[in-house]
N, C-alpha and C positions, 0 to 999 in steps of 0.2 A: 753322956758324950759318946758320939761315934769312937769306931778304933782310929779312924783315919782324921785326924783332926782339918777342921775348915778355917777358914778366913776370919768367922767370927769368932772360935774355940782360942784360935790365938791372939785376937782383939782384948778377949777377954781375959786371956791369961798375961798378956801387957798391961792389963788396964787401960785399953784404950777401948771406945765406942765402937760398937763393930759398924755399924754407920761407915763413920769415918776411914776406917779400913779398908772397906768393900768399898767406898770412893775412889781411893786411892789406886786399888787394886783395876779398877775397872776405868780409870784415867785413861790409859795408853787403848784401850778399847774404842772410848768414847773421840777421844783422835783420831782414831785410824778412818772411827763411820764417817768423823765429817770432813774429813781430807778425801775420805772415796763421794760424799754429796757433792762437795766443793769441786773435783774434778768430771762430774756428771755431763754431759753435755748441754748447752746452754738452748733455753727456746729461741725460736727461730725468730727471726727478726718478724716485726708486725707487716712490714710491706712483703715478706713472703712466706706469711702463715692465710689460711682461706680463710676469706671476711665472710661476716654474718650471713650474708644473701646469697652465695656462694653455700655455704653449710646448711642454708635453708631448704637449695634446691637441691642436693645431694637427699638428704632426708627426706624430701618430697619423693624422687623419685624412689628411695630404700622402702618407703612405706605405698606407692603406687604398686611398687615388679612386689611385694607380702601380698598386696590385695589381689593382684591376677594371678599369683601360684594358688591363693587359698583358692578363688572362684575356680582356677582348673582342676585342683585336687578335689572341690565339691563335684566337679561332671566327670571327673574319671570315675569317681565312687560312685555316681551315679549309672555311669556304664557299667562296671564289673556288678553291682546288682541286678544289671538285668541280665547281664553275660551268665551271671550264676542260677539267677530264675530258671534262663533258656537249659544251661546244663541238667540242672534239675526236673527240669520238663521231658528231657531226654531219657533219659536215667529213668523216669517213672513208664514212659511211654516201652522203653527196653523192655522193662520188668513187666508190665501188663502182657506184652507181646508170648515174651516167654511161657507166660500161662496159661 
């Protein structure tokens, strides 16, 4: 047994079930969670929540504007490789001169 006795240390030294203890004990707990779900805000009514067809074209377009960022990030990478070739073309053209 710890120094600091628990829930169940003293369950057990009543002779009671430490189960049933730590139910007890966690009652006003388990009130409190569902008095705070119970006060949650309610879903929005059906005529002004977005209907299916609506949530469809939303998604359509989320996954259209993915497809033309990815296509424009492939031709920027596209660009700064040749931007980097050219700098490297430079660089080597420098260093020949030099010598």
């Amino acid at each position: 047994m710890s120094t600091f006795p628990t829930v169940v240390d003293d369950a057990a030294f009543c002779g009671r079930a430490g189960e049933f203890v730590l139910a007890r004990e966690l009652h006003s707990e388990i009130a409190a969670l569902r008095s705070a779900r119970a006060s949650a805000p309610a879903r929005l009514p059906a005529r002004q929540r977005a209907s299916d067809a609506s949530l469809r074209v939303r998604l359509r377009a989320a996954l259209d504007e993915g497809q033309r960022q990815r296509e424009e990030i492939a031709r920027m990478r596209e660009e700064l490789a040749l931007a980097h070739g050219r700098v490297r073309e430079l660089e080597l053209d420098r260093r020949v001169r030099r010598t």
